[in-house]
N, C-alpha and C positions, 0 to 999 in steps of 0.2 A: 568636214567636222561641223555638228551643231554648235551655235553659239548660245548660253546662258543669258536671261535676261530676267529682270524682278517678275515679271510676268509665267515664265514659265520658257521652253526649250523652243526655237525657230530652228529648219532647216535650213543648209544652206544655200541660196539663189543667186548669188553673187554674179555670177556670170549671164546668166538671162535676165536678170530683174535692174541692170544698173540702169540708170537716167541719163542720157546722154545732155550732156548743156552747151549752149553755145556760145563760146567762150569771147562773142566780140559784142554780147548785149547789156552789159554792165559791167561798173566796177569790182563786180564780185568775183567775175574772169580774172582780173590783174592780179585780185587777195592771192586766189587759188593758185596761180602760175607760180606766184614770188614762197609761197609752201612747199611745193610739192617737186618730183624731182624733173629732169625734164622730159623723161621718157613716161611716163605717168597720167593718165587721164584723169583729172580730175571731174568728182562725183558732185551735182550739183543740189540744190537744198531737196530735201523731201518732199514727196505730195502727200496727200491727204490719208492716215494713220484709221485704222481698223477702229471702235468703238466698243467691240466685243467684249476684251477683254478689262476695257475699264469696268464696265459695267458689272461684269464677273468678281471683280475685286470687290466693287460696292455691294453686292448680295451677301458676299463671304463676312466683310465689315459688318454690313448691318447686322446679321443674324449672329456674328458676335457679340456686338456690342446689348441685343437683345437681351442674348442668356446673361450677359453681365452685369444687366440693368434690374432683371428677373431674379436675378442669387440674391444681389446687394437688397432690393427689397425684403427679399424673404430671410436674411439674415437682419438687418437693420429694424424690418416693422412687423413682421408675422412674429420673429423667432429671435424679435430682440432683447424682453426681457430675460427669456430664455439664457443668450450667450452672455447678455451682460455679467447676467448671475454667474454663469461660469468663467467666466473672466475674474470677476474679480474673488471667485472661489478657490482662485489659482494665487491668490496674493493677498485674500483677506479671510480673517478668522470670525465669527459671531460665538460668544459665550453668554449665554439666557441665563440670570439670573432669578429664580421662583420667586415673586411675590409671596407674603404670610396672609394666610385667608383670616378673616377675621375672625375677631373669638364670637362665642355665644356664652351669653351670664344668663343664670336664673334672677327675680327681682334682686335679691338680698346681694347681686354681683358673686357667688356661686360658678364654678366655671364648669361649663355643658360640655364645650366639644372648643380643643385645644391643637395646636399643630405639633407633630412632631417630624423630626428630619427621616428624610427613607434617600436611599440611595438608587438612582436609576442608572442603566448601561444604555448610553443611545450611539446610534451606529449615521451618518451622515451620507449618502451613498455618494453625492459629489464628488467627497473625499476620498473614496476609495479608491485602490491601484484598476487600473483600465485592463490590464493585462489579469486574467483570468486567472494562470498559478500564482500570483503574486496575492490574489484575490483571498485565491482560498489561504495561504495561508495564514491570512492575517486573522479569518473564520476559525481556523485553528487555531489558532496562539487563544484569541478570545474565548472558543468553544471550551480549553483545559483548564480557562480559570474559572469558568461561571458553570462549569461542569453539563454546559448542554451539550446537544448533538452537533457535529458542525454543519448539517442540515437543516436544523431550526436556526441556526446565527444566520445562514446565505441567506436562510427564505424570509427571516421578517427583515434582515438588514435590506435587500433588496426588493421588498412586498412594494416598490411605486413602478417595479419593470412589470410591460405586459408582455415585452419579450424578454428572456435571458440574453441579452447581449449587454457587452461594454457598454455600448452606446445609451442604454437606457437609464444608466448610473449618470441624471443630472440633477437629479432632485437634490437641492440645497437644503430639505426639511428633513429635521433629526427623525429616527424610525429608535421606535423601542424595542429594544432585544430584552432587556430582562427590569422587572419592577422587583423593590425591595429589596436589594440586593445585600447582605449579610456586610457588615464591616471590611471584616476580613478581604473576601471579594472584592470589595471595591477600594480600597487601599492597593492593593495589587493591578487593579484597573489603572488607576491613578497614578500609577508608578509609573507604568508602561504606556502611557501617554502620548511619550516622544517617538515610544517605534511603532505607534497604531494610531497614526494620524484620520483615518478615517472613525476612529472610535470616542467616546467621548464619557465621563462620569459625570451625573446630573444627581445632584440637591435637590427635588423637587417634597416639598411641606405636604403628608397628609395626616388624616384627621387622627385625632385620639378623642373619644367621647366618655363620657363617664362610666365609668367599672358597673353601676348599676344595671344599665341600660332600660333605666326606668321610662325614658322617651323618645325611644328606639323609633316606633313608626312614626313619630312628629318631626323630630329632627331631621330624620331621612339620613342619607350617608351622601359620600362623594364617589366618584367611579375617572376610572380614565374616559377621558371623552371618543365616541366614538365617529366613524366616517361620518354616519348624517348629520353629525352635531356639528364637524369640522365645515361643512357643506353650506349649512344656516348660519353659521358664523366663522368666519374667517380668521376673526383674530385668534381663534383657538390652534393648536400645533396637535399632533398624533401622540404626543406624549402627557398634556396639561389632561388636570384634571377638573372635574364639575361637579355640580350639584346635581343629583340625580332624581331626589325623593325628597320632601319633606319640606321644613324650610331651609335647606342647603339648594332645594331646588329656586323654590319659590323668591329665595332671597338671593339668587346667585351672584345679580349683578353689583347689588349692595359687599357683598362678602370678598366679593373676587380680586380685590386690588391689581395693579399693574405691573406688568414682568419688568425688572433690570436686563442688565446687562453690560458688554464691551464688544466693539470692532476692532480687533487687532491687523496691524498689516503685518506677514511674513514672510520671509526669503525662500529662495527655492528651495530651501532645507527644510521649510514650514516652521523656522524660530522664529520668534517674535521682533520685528522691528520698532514699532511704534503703537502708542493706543490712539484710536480714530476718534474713538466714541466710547462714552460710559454714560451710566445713567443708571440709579438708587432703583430699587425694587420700591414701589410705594403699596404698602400694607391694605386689605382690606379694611372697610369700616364693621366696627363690631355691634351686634345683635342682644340686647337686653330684652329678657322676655317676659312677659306677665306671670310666668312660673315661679310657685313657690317650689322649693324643691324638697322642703322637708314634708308640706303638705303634698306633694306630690309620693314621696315615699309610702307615708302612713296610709294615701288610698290604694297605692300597689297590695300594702301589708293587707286590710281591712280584704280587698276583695281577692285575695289568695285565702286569706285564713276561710272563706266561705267556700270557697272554691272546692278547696280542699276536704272540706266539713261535708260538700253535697255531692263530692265527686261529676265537676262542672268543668267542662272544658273549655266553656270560650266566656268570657265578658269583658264589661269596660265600665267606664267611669268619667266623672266630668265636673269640674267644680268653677264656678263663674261670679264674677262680681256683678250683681242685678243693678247697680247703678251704672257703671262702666263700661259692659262687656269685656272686660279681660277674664282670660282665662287663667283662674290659680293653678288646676291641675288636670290631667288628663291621661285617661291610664287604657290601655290597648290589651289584652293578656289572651294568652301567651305572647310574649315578649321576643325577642331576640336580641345578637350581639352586633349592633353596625358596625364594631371594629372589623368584624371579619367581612364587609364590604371595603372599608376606604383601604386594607391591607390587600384585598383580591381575594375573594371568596374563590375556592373549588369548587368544580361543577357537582362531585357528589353532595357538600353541605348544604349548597344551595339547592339541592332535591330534595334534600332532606328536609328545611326549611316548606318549601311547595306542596311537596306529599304530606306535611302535619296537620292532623286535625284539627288541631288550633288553631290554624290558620293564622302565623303568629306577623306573614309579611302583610296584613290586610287588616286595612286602620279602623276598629268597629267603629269607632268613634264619630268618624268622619261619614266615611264611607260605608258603614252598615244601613242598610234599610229594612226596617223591623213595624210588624203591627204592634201597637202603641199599648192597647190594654187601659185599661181605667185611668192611667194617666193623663188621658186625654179628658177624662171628663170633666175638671174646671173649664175651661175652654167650652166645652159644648155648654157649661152649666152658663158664661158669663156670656154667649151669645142668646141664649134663652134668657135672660134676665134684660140682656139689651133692647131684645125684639118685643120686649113685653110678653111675653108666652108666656112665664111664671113670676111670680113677687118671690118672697123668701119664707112666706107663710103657706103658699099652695101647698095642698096635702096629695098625693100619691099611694095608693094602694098595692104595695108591692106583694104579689099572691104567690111569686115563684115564677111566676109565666106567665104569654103571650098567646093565647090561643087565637090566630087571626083565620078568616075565613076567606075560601077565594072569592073573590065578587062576583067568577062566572061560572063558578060550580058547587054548590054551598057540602058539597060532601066531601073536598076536599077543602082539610087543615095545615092550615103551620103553628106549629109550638115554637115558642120563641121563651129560653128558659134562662133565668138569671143564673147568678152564680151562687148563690140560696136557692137551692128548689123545693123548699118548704115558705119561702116568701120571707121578706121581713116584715112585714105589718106597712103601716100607713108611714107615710117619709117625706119629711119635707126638703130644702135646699140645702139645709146643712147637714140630715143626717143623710141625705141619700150619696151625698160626697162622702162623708166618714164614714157609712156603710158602704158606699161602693153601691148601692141600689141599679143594677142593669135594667129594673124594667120603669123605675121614675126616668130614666135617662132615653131607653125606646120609646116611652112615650111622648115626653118631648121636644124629642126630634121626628118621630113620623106620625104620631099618632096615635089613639085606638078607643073605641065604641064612644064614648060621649064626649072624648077631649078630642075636638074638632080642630082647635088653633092650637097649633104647632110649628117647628121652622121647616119641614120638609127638607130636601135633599139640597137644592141650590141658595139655601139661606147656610144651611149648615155647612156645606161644601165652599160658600164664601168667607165665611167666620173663618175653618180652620185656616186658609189663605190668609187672611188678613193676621192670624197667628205665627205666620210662616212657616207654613206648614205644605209642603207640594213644590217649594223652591230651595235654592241654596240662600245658606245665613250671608254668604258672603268674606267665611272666612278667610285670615290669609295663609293657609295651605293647599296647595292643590288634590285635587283628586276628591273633593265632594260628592255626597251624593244630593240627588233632588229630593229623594225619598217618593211618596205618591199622593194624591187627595184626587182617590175616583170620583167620576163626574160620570150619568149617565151616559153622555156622548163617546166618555171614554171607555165606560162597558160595553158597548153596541159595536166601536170601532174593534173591541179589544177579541170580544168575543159571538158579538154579532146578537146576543141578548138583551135584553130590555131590562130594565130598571127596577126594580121590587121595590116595595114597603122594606122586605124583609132586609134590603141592602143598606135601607137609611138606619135602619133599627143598627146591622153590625158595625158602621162604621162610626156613629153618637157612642159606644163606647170603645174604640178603637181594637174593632175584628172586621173581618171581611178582607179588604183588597186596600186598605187605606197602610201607605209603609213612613214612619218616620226613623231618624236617627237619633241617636244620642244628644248630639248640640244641636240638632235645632229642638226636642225638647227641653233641652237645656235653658233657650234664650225663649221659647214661647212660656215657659215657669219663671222667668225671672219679668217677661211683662205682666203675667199675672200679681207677680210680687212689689214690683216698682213702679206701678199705676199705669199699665199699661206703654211702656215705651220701648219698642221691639227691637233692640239695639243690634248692633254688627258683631260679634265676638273678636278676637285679635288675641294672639299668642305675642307677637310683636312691643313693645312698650317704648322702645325710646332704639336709637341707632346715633350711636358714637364713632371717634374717631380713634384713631391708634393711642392716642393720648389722652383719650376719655372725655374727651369733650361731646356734647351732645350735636350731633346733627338735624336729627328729627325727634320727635316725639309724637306719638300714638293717644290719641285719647280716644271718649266716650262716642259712639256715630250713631246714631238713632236711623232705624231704616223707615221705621212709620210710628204714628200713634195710633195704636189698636185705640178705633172707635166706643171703647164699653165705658161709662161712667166710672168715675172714684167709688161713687155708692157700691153700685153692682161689685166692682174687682172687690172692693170692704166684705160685701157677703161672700164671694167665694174664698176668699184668705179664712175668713171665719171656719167654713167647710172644712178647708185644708188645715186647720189650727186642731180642730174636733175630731180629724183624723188621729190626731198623736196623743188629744189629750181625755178624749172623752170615753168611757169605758163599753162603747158599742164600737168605736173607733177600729178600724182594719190594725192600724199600726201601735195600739195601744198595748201597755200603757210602757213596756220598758226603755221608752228614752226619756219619757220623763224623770226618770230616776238617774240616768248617767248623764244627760247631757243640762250643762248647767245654767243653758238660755231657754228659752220657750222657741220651739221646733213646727213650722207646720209641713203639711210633704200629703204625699195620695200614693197609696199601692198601684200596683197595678201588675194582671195576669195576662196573657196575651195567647190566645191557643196558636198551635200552628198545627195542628192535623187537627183536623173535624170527625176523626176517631178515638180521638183522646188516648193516643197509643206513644204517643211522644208529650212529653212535659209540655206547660206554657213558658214562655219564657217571663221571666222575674223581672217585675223595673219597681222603683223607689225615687220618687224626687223630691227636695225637701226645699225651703229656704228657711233661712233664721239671721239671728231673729227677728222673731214674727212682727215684733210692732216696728223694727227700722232693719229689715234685710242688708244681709251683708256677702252674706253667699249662699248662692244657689248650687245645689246638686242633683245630679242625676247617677243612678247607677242600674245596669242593667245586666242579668247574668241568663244567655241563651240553654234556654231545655231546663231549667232549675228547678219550674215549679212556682206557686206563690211568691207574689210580690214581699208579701211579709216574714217569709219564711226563709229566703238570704237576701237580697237587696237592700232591705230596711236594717236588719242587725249590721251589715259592712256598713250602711249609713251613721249608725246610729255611734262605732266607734270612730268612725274619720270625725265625728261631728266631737263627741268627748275630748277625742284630742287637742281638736282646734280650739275649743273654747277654756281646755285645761291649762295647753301645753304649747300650743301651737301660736300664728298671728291672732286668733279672737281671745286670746286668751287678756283679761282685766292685767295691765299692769301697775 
């Protein structure tokens, strides 16, 4: 019979393999005898013992102890915070408290965009039953209240598995299963809390904006945040919401205050034993803006009632303090409703939205880039005044037109035709501003038969630059445009053509390839109005605390000092004044009758098809009053047609009011 040993099974050898000893060469003879019986041979010590087997053991050890060194790492350092989290997911509860995003006030403190409570369903997958039927039905219990499928509850409750197994339920991050959730609903959510321990009812604050939605694309809305955004910032969860557009975006971090909450410990029943941890929701800081809002109304009303008069689909509007840069008001139109963003817009409204011809989610204001039209011509007139090109008495022969000749083929012409093609007679700096004169201004700027000094292309392509004109103003919204101020080199890259007279001639009255927007007209009209200082614009004014204390404030930021003389800007404010008041004047004479300061402003026509089968578009910019400006406007209405013919009347009653009814009005 084999015998058993720690090592593993020996045959037996007993008989052949014993050691014979001689029992008269030590002491160990007498031990052995006085033991054993007397008939009995006693076995003497052992020789020298196999090695094999030890070693066998230590292979088996070692590469035990290997895989055990191997787990503990990979449990302990790869997949530690991992288990941690699930460990103490099995004994500790997290309840996130929403921070309140901060308000937004118009100056007058006016309240823009406010919080209200919405109720969210958030599902924790940690928490979930591991066992699959147990799974579903708690998908079902939640699927009959919130009346979804119980195939949309598994797939967003579980959207962190890239496999469907148990094992993929360890994500400790709440998953939203339903936004906005009706009272009702979530009262019943609420209720059943205790037998849907993986389920959860969240309070999360969104916006409520004003019923108007008068500054719908400034303000922007808020949206759930989405994977890239959770990616680039971490503090953010799958359910928090952000600033998406406007200044919700622009100001997020300002607006966003910090989330509460508590760490509950609980027993294996998942009731609550003890709180770990709490900690207050701390509020956003609130947003005071340079908006007037009742000024901001009446330019909505003023440029709809045109709208609607010329059957005009798109325009916009802009009013700025010329000492300051704050923006009183700013109008986008067609409009939209941003509640139906920070609520969850449908995918049809939001098509609906996209496919309008008004193009109501795109900020003209900002982000339009438009040929300028005769509004640009102070600016060409005060850099020809600066360069010495003309005094304020040079006379101008305005004939209707341009007859230039090629210089290398005299039988080929170009006609280069005002906007008068019957001429307006002789014109000097201030009537050819109040007339609009295109061909005092072609010549000017490129030339023709004996007026040899002129500013040419890169004097006049530096002036509008220094106008800021070809850059962003800098405001604080995002989504700018730069607008354009072609450069030869930019026509050559652009199109591979060379440079014309006839290019210098369209863009000195703002045609051809030259694109500005609304505010940065806006702030290149108010340094012609405030002596030249190109200031920053800002919607912004001051930034408070939950308690209304002030944090920051926003003032005046000058980007440059347009290089033109006090004299010179004196002469073209003169132009701009003769526009409104003098009776050859573009915009004459009906605001002198309703508006009850002295007004000066420049039409302006802008073609955009060179077939003249599509309208020009309308602009009107005005500032007042003329001897101490106080606000500057711009307003611009796409395909309308003359400057003077809606632009200037929407101007001319935003302006009445303000000075009747409104902040300029005498108290």
């Amino acid at each position: 019979m084999a015998h058993k040993s720690i090592f593993g099974y020996l045959e037996d050898s007993a008989a052949s393999d014993k050691l014979k000893v001689k029992r008269s060469m030590s002491r160990y003879e007498e031990w052995t005898e006085a033991i054993l019986p007397a008939d009995a041979e006693a076995e003497g010590p052992e020789g020298e013992t196999s090695r094999r087997p030890l070693l066998a053991f230590g292979v088996v050890a070692g590469v035990a102890l290997s895989i055990l060194l191997l787990r503990l790492f990979s449990l302990q350092v790869v997949a530690g915070d991992e288990n941690l989290a699930l460990a103490n997911g099995n004994r500790i509860r997290e309840r996130v408290e929403r921070a309140p995003r901060g308000m937004i006030y118009d100056r007058n403190k006016v309240v823009l965009a406010r919080n209200q409570a919405s109720f969210d369903v958030t599902a924790v997958p940690q928490l979930l039953p591991t066992d699959e039927k147990e799974r579903r039905k708690e998908y079902e219990r939640v699927a009959s209240m919130l009346g979804l499928p119980v195939d949309e509850v598994a797939k967003r409750a579980e959207v962190t598995c890239k496999v469907k197994t148990p094992g993929c339920l360890r994500s400790p991050i709440p998953q939203l299963i339903a936004a906005g959730v009706d009272r009702d609903k979530a009262l019943l959510i609420d209720q059943s809390s205790g037998s849907l321990p993986g389920f959860a009812l969240d309070v999360n604050p969104i916006r409520q904006y004003a019923d108007e939605n008068l500054l719908s694309v400034f303000l922007g809305y808020t949206g759930r945040v989405s994977p890239e955004e959770v990616k680039s910032n971490p503090t953010y969860g799958p359910t928090d919401l952000i600033g998406k557009l406007g200044l919700e975006k622009q100001y997020e971090e300002v607006l966003r205050g910090t989330n509460g909450g508590e760490r509950t410990e609980v027993d294996a029943t998942g009731r609550p034993v003890r709180v770990l941890a709490s900690r207050d929701p701390a509020p956003g800081d609130n947003l005071v803006l340079s908006i007037d809002q009742s000024l901001q109304r009446k330019m909505s009303e003023a440029l709809r009632t045109q709208m609607t008069r010329g059957n005009i689909k798109r325009g916009a509007g802009i009013a700025v303090n010329p000492k300051t840069g704050e923006v009183l008001a700013a109008v986008s139109l067609p409009t939209y409703d941003n509640n139906e963003f920070s609520r969850g817009i449908g995918e049809a409204s939001y098509r609906a939205l996209v496919n309008d011809p008004g193009q109501p989610l795109f900020n003209k204001v900002l982000s339009g880039a438009y040929p300028s039209g005769s509004v640009i011509k102070p600016m060409t007139a005060s850099a020809a005044l600066q360069e010495k090109i003309v005094t304020a008495n040079t006379i101008i022969n305005d004939t209707g037109q341009l007859d230039v000749v090629n210089p290398y083929d005299n039988s080929i012409h170009y006609i280069y035709k005002g906007w008068e093609t019957s001429g307006l007679g002789n014109v000097n700096l201030f009537s050819a501003i109040a007339r609009s004169s295109d061909i005092y201004f072609y010549t000017i700027a490129g030339g023709f038969t004996n007026f040899t000094r002129y500013l040419g292309v890169e004097k006049l392509t530096d002036w509008y630059m220094k106008f800021g004109f070809g850059a962003r103003t800098g405001v604080d919204l995002p989504s700018e445009t730069k607008g354009r101020v072609p450069t030869p080199e930019w026509k050559k890259k652009f199109s591979g053509d060379p440079w014309y007279t006839g290019d210098t001639y369209n863009i000195s009255v703002g045609q051809g390839d030259i694109l500005t927007s609304p505010i940065q007209m806006a702030m290149a009209t108010a340094a012609v109005a405030n002596g030249g200082k190109l200031l920053k614009p800002h919607f912004v004014s001051e930034v408070t605390d939950a308690n209304g204390k002030t944090v920051k404030k926003y003032g005046a930021e000058t980007i440059r000092q347009v290089p033109v003389s006090p004299e010179n800007l004196a002469l073209v404010r003169q132009g701009m004044r003769d526009t409104i008041q003098k009776p050859y004047g573009t915009a004459c004479c009906f605001m002198e009758k309703e508006v009850p300061v002295p007004v000066a402003g420049k039409t302006g026509s802008a073609e955009t098809d060179p077939n003249n089968k599509v309208l020009p578009h309308s602009w009107f910019t005005s500032f007042s009053p003329y001897n101490d400006p106080k606000i500057v406007t711009v307003v611009l209405f796409e395909k309308a047609g003359e400057g003077s013919q809606f632009a200037a009347p929407a101007t001319r009653e935003l302006l009445r009011w303000y000075y009747t009814e409104g902040a300029g009005a005498s108290r």
